[in-house]
Structure formats: structure tokens, C-alpha cells
C-alpha positions in Angstrom: 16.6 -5.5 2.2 14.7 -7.5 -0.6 11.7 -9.4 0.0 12.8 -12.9 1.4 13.0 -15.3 -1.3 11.0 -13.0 -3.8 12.4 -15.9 -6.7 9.7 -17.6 -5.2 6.8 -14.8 -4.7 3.3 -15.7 -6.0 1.2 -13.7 -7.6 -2.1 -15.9 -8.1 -4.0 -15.1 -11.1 -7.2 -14.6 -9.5 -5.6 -11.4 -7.8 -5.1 -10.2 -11.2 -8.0 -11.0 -13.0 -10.5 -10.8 -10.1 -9.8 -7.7 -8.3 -6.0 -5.9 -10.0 -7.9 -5.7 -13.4 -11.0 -5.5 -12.4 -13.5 -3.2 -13.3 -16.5 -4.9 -10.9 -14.4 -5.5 -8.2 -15.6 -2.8 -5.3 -12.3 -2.3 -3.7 -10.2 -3.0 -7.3 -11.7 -0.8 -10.1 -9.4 2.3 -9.3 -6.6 0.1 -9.5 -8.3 -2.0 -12.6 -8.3 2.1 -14.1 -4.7 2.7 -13.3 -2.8 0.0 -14.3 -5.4 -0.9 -17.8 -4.0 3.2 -18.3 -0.4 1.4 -18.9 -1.6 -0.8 -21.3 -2.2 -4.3 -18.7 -5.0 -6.1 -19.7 -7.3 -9.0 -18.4 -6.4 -11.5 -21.1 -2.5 -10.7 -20.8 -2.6 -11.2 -16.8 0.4 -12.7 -16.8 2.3 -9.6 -18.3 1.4 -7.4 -14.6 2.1 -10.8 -12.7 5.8 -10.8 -13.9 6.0 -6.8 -13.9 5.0 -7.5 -10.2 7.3 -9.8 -9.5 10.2 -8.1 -11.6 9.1 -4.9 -8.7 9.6 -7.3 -6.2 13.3 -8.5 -7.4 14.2 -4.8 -8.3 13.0 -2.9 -4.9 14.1 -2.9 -1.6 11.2 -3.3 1.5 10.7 0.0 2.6 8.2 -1.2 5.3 7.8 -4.3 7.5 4.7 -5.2 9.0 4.2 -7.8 12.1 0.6 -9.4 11.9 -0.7 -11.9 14.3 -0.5 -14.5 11.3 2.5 -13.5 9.6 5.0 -10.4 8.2 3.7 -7.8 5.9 6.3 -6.5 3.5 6.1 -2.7 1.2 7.8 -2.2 -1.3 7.8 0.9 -3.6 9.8 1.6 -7.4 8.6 2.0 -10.6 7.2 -0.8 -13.0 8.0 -1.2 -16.4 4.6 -0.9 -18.1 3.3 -2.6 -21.9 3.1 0.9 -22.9 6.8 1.9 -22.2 6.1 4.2 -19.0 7.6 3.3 -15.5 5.3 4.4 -13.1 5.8 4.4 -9.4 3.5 1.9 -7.4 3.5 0.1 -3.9 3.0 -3.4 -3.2 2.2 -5.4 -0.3 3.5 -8.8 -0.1 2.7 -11.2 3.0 4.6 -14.3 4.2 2.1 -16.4 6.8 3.9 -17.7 9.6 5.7 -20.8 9.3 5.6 -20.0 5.4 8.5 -19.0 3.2 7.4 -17.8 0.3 5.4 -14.6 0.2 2.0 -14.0 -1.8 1.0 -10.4 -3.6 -1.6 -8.8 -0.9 -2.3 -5.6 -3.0 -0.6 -3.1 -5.9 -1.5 0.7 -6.4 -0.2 3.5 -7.5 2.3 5.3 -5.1 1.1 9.2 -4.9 4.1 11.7 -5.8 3.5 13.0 -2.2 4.5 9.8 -1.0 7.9 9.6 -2.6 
């Protein structure tokens, strides 16, 4: 199953600039390390929000979440990188309850072990 109505995910910049690629952010410098490593950058933000998006279309949900405010949705697949490489991550999507269109929670690298 694909995320529902992933032609209509958003991935809101500040997600990406603010805590995906960056280096400050408690919680998002690892990440900020990883995908920078691919060749993603702060003033192309828009090149990891498509990538992310393109994961979305191209992956199926290997996890569904119920929260008391809506469905969390994991999906895992490679990404095609500025640099070339495909490396596997995991994103989380969420769709709020009486919503339709689901918004990027978090992306990170999906350990080998996990595969």
C-alpha cells in the first residue's frame, strides 16, 4: 500500500532547513550529517523535499500507526541522492484526523540491521 494521496504530501520547508539540514537543531544534526554526506544542502532544500516525496511515491507503507490525532505512516527504500548514491532511509508521514493529505514527520537513515 502507498501512502494515501502521497501526489499531495507536504514537506514544509522549515522541516528541511530547520531541523533535516540542520546542524543546531538538537534532535536534527545527525540527520543534518547524514543526508549533507549525499551532497543535500540548506540552500538547495528543495532538492531533499522532492527526493522525499519521490520516496514517498516509490515505497510502499511498511508500518501504520494509529494516534489519538491521526495515522502515522513508515515507509522505507532508498533515495536517489545529488551525489549519485541511493541510500536506504525511513520516513514518517502523518495524516491528522479529518485531514487528507499527509505532512513529513521525520527522515533518517534506515540501519542495514533493519532491512
Amino acid at each position: 500500500m502507498k501512502l494515501p494521496n502521497y501526489e499531495q504530501a507536504l514537506v514544509p520547508q522549515a522541516k528541511i532547513t530547520a531541523y533535516l539540514l540542520s546542524l543546531n537543531h538538537e534532535d536534527g544534526r545527525s540527520k543534518a550529517r547524514f543526508f549533507m554526506s549525499f551532497g543535500f544542502t540548506v540552500e538547495q532544500w528543495q532538492t531533499l523535499a522532492e527526493a522525499l516525496l519521490a520516496h514517498a511515491a516509490a515505497h510502499e507503507i511498511t508500518k501504520i500507526e494509529p494516534s489519538p490525532f491521526g495515522m502515522r505512516y513508515v515507509i522505507e527504500g532508498i533515495i536517489s541522492a545529488p551525489d549519485g548514491r541511493t541510500p536506504q532511509i525511513r520516513t514518517v508521514w502523518f495524516i491528522e484526523d479529518g485531514e487528507d493529505r499527509a505532512r513529513l514527520v521525520t527522515a533518517y537513515l534506515l540501519e542495514r540491521s533493519k532491512l
